[in-house]
N, C-alpha and C positions, 0 to 999 in steps of 0.2 A: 552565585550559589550553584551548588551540583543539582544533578536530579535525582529526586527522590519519588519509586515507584507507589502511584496511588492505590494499594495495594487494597482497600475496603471497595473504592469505589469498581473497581477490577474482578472482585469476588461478587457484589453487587450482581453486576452487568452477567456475569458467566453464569454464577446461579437460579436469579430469579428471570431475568430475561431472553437468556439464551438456551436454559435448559441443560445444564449439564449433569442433573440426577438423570433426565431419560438419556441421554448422548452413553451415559457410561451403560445404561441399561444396554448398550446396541450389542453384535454380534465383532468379538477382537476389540473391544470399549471399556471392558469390565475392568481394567488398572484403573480407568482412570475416575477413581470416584472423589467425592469431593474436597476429603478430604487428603485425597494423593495430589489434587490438583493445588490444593493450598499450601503445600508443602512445598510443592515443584515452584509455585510464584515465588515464593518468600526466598527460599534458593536464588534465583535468580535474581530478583531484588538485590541483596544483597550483593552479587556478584558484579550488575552494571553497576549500581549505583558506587561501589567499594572500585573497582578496578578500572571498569569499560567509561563511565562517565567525566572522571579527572581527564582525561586525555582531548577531551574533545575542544576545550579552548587551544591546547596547548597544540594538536594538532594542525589548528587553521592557523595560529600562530605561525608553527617552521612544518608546512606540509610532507607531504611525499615526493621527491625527488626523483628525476634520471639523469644519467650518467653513463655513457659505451654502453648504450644497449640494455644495462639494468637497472629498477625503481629498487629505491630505499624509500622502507615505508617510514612515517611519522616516527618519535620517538616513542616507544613504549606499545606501540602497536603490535609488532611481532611478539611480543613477550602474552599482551593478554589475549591476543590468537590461540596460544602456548594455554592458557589454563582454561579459555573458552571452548576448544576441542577437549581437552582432558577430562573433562567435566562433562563431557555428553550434550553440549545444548545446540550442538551443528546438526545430530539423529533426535532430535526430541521427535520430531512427526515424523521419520523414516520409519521401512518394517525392520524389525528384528533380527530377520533372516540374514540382515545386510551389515550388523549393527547397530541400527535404529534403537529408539525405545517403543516407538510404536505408539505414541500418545495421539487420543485426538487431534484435528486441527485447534477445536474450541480452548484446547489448553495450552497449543502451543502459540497460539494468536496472545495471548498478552505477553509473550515472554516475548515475539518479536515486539509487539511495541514496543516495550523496557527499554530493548536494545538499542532503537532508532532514538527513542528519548533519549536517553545514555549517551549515544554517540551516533549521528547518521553517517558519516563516513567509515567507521569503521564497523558498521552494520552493513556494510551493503556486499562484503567478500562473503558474507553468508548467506545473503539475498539470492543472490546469482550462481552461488553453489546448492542453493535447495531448487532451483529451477532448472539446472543441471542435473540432477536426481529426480526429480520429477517428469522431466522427458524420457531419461535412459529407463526409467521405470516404466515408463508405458510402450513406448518407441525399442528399445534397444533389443539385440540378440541377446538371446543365454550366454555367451560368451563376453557381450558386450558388458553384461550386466557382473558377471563372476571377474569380470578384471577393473573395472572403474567404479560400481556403486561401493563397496563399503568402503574405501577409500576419502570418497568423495563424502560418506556419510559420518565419517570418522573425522574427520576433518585434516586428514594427511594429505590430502590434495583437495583443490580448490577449484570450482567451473566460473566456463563465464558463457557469455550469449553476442555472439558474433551475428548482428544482423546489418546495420548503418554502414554505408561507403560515400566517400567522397561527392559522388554523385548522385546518391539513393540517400536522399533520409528517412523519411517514414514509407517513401515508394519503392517498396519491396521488388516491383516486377523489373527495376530497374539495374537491379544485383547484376555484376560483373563478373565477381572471382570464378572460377573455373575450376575446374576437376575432372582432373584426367585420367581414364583407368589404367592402370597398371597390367591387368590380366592374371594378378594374384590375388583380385579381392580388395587391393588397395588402390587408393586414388592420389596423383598427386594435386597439390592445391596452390593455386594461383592468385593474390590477388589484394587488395588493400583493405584492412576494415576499421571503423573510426570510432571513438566513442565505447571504447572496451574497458569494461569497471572493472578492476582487478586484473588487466588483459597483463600484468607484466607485475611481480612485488618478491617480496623476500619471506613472505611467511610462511608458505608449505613447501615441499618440496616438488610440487611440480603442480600446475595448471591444465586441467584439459580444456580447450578450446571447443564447443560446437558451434559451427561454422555452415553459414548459407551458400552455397554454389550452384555452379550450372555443367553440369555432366555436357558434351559436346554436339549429342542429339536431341538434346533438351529441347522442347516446344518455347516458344517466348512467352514473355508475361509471370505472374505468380505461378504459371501450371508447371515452373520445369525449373523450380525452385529446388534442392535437394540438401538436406542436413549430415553434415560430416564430424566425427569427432578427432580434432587433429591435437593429442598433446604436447605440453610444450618438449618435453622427454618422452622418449619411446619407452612402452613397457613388455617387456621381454615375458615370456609366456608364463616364466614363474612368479612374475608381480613384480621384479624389480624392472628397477629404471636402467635404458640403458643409452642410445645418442639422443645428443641434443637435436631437435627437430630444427626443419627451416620456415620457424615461425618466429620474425623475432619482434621487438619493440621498438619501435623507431625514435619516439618522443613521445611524453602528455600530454596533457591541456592545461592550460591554464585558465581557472575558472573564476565567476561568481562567490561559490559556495561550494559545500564538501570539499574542500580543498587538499584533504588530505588524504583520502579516495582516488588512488592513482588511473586516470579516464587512460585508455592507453591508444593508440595507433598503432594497429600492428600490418606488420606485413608477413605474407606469404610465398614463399617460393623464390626469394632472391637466388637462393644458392641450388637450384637446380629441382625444387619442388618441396614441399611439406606436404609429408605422409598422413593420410587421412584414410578413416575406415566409414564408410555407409552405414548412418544409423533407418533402420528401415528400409523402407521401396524408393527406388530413383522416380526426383518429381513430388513425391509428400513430404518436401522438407517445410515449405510454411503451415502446414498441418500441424507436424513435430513440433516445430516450433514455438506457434500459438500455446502449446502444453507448457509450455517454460513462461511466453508471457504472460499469460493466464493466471500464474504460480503466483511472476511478480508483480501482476498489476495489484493483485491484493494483498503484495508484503510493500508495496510503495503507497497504498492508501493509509495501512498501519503506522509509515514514516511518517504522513501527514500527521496523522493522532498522535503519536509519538513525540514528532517535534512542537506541535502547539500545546501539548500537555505541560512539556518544558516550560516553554515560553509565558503559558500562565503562571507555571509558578517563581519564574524569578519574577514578574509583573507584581504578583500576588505580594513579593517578600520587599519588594522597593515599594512599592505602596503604603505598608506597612512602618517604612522606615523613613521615608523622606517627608522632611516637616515642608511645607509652603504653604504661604497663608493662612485666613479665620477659617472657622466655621460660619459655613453660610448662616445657620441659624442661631447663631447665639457668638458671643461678645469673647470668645475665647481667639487666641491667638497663634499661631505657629503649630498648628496641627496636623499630623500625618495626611497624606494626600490619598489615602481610602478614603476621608470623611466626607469626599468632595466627590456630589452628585456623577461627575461624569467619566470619574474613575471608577467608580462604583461600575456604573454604565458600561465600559468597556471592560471591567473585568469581570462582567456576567454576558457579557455578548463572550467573549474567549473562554470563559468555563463551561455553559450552556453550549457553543456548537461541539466543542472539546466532546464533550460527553454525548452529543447524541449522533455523534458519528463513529467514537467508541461503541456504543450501542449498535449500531446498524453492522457495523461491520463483525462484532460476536456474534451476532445474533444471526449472520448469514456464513460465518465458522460452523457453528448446531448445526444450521444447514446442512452445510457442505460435507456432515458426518453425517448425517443422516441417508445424502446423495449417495455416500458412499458403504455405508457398514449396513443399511437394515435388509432386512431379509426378505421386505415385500421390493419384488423386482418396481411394479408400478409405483410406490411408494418412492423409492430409489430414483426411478424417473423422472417424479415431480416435481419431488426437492431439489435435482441437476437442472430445470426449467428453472426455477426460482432460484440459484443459486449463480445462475448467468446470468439472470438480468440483475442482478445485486452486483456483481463484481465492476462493471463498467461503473458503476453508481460509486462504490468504496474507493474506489481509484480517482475519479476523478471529482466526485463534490469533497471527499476526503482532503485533499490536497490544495484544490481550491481555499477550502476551508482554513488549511494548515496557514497558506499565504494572507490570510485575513487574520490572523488569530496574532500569527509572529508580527506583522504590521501594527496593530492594535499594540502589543509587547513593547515594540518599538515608543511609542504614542505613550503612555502610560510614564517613561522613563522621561519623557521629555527631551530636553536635549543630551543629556546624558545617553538615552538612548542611539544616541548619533556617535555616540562615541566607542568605537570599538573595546575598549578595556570595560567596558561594562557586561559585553558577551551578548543582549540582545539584539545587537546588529546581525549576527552571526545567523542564528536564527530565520531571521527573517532573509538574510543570502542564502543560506541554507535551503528553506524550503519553497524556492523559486522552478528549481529543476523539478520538484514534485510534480508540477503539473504540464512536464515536459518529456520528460523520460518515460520510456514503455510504453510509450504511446501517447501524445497531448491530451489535451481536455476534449478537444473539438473528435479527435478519433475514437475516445471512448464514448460521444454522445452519440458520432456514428453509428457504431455498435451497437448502443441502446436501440435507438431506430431503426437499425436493419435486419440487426439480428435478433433482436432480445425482443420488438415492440409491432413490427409490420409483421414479422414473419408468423405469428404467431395471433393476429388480430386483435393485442391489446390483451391477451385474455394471463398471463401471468400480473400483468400489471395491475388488471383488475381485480384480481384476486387477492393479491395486497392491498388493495386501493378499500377492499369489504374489510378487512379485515381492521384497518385502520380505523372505517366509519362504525365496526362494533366495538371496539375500543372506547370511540369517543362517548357512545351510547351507555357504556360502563362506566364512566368517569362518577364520582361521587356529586356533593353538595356543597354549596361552598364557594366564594368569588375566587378560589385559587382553580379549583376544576369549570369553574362556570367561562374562565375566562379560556383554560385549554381546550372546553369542548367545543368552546365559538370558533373558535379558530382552524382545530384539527379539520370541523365538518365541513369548513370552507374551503382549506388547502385539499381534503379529498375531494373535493366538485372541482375545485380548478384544475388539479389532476388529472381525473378521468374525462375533463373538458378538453385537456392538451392531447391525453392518450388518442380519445374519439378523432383529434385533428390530424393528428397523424397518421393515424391508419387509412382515415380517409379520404387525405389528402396525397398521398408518400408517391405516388405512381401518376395524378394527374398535375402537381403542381408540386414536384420534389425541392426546388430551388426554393419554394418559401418554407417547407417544413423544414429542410435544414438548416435555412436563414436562423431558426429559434432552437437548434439542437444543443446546444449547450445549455441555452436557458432551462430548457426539458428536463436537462440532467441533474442540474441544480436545482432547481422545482420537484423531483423527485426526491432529491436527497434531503430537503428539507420539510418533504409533508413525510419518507417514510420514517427520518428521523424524529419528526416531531412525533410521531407515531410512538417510536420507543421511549419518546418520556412521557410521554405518556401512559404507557404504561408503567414506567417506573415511577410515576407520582401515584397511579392506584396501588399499587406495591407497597409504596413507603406509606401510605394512608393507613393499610391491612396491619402493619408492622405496627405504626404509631397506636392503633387501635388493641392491639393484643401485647402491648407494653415488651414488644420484643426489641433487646438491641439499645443500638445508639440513638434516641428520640431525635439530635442537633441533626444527624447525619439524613434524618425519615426526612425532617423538615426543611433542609437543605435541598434535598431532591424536590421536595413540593415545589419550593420556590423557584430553583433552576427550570423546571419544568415549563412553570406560567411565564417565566420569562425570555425562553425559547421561543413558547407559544406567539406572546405577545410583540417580541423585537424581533424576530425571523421568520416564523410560518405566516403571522401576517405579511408577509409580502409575496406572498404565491398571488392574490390574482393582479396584482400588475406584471408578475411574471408569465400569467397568463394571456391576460391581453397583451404581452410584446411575441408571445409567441403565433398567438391565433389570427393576430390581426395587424404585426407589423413589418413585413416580411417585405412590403413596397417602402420603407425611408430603408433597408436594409441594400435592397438591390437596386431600387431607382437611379441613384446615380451611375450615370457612360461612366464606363473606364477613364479615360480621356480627361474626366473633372477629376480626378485622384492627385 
């Protein structure tokens, strides 16, 4: 089956949980009210699911190719490149000024899920171009800006993010490639970069490259890192294109999953150098850069939600349709395999995390607009504190989550499942890289820990951690809320039992606090998730109670709710006790027994 955008549950989430009546209230927010923003989904719905989603079996089917130097993308990929830029949805969150539309993040965050559901390979040439726009927008000169951003927001050219070499993967201080000044402001660029998503394809007319190097005075280590924009065509002052740079494509990869997503290896400088200009100060290139991963760590947590929303629903639709075996409780024969306890089971374990990591992750979009439009400077402040420590969390229990959900998909089809021409396999190869790219799981629990969780003394953590336990304290009457508020109140004490461990542990016994950082991460993402369905079970309570609406849809949330509660947030305190207290089976064993 295609996919089909959850278009209720998605207005749900934006309206009542995430707040986008105050979001549109902000300063430069006022387009986007709610019901511009329901307008703008259903648009796009229609658009992956009609054009962007058909492609995506047929894609891993006969991928993207190279050949002398150039990728030919999938079939039919270039063409709905062609109506996906026409159509504005490459500027939906850009400014205006540049040709943007200028919409909140809060509204253009469902439209990228769609995308990733719809297709994740062929979402990701806009991933890496909005994180290309998002650096040259903070980072770049006026000039830098007046000749690549509305281009790049138009979708007539394409970015990407040049960090991974050969010998550097995620160790940055490790970078090689070189740049060498010119003496006019330009630098030539030297050097090999691996793992480049769109680094080479046929669908815009040219590709700008920003590129990590090391100017020849550069201090060692991350400090003498420096960010270059080197296109693949030169742009001549009036905006057109004029030589071909010495940036070329050497070969792909050949992958797992997203297969049709051309990974490129490129090289620099064969033929005597590629022309690069300095974005910013020589030395704050992983600064710059950070702004682009930043971008994509939460447009790749979106691919997780995106591709397990899929995944449930073709789960959902062969459940539905594949007769094996009785009913356990009664005398009937050859009946669909919903009716069967533990499909039931995993296709509310896969709907339930689906949704409450859709949740966390709108709900820290609001954020992330409030971080940036409201008018109170300190306001502005505090949301950017909470808004960091969400995005390591979206990125990585997001994805996590995605590979549990597409597994489950898998499971559900049985052996069929195993079979490629079913397209669940797909899926589940698919969203393997999610928790790999732009940073692993383990890197973004770093993160959590150093910079989001020590540095700070626990105190954003905690602040969600209150807010969570007055939630619980609101929840209604009833063994549907009796059962989330046992739970929630538990998963926030094992919470702020982890947070307390690591703050004050991190600096005299750091080797066992990280031993448990990924657990951390994921124990965060499932008490703040549980959080948001929790509030969307009192939501849909309020609703049910004032006969507004879809009553099926109130009561569905109830249930999803208790069932999150009951089959996931119950397992934060063994997630707590593996973190607080078992950090010796972690590191006990000598290298030597391995």
């Amino acid at each position: 089956m295609s996919y089909q955008a959850p278009l209720k549950e998605m207005q749900f989430v934006m309206n009542e949980l995430a707040g986008l009546a105050a979001v549109s209230q902000l300063p430069g927010c006022e387009d986007a009210t709610p019901e511009t923003a329901e307008a703008v989904l259903e648009e796009n719905a229609k658009f992956v699911s009609g054009v962007v989603a058909p492609l995506n079996h047929s894609g891993d089917k006969e991928p993207s190719y190279w050949h002398d130097g150039q990728v030919t993308t999938a079939k039919g990929f270039k063409e709905a490149f062609r109506q996906f830029v026409e159509a504005g949805w490459q500027g939906l969150q850009h400014p205006q000024e540049f040709g943007g539309q200028g919409l909140p993040k809060l509204v253009g965050t469902p439209c990228v899920e769609m995308l990733h559901g719809a297709n994740l390979s062929f979402a990701l040439v806009a991933l890496l171009t909005d994180g290309a726009i998002e650096a040259l927008l903070t980072a770049g000169s006026d000039e830098q800006k007046a000749t690549f951003l509305e281009p790049l927001i138009t979708g007539k050219w394409t970015g990407t993010m040049n960090l991974t070499e050969p010998q550097a993967g995620s160790d940055l201080a490790a970078v090689r490639t070189r740049a060498v000044p010119q003496g006019d402001g330009t630098y030539k660029i030297f050097g090999t970069k691996i793992f480049i998503t769109y680094g080479e394809h046929d669908m815009a007319e040219n590709i700008i490259h920003l590129v990590l190097a090391r100017t020849p005075d550069a201090p060692p280590g991350v400090k003498g890192i420096s960010l270059f924009i080197v296109p693949k065509y030169m742009v001549n002052k009036d905006g057109s294109l004029g030589e071909r740079n010495d940036a070329h494509c050497v070969s792909i990869e050949h992958k797992l999953g997203i297969k049709a997503s051309p990974t490129a290896v490129l090289q620099f400088g064969d033929n005597g150098g590629a022309i690069g200009t300095l974005v910013g100060e020589e030395n704050r290139g992983l600064e710059y850069m950070f702004i682009m991963m930043n971008a994509a760590r939460f447009g790749v947590g979106m691919q997780g939600v995106g591709v397990a929303e899929r995944a449930y629903q073709q789960a959902v639709a062969f459940a539905k349709d594949r007769v094996q075996s009785k009913d356990l409780a009664g005398s009937e024969s050859g009946v669909a395999i919903i009716n069967h306890p533990d499909v039931r089971r995993m296709l509310m374990s896969m709907r339930s995390q689906t949704e409450a990591a859709r949740a966390l992750a709108y709900v820290a979009a609001g954020i992330h607009d409030v971080a940036h439009h409201h008018a109170d400077a300190d306001v502005r402040k505090q949301n950017q504190a909470v808004y960091e420590f969400l995005v390591p969390i979206v990125k990585g229990w997001s994805t996590e989550m995605s590979e549990n959900v597409t597994r489950d998909g898998v499971q559900v089809h049985g052996g069929m499942g195993f079979i490629e021409e079913t397209g669940a396999a797909q899926h589940y190869r698919d969203s393997k890289i999610l928790t790999i790219y732009e940073g692993t799981t383990a890197i973004q629990a770093n993160d959590l820990i150093g910079r989001k969780t020590v540095r700070d003394g626990g105190a954003v953590a905690k602040g969600l951690i209150a807010e969570a336990r007055a939630t619980a304290a609101a929840l209604g009457d009833g063994a549907d809320f009796a059962a989330i508020r046992k739970h929630l109140e538990q998963g926030a004490n094992d919470l702020e039992a982890v947070v307390d461990f690591v703050v004050n542990n991190t600096r005299s016994d750091i080797k066992a606090v990280f031993s448990g950082s990924v657990l951390y991460l994921k124990l965060a993402g499932i008490v703040l998730g549980g959080w948001q369905m929790a509030r969307a079970a009192i939501i849909a309570q309020q609703k049910l109670d004032a006969g507004d609406g879809d009553a099926g849809f109130y009561k569905a949330k109830i249930v999803t709710s208790r069932f999150f509660a009951e089959h996931i947030l119950s397992g934060s305190t063994g997630m707590r006790a593996a973190i607080v207290e078992g950090s010796a089976g972690v590191l006990g064993l000598p290298v030597d027994q391995f």
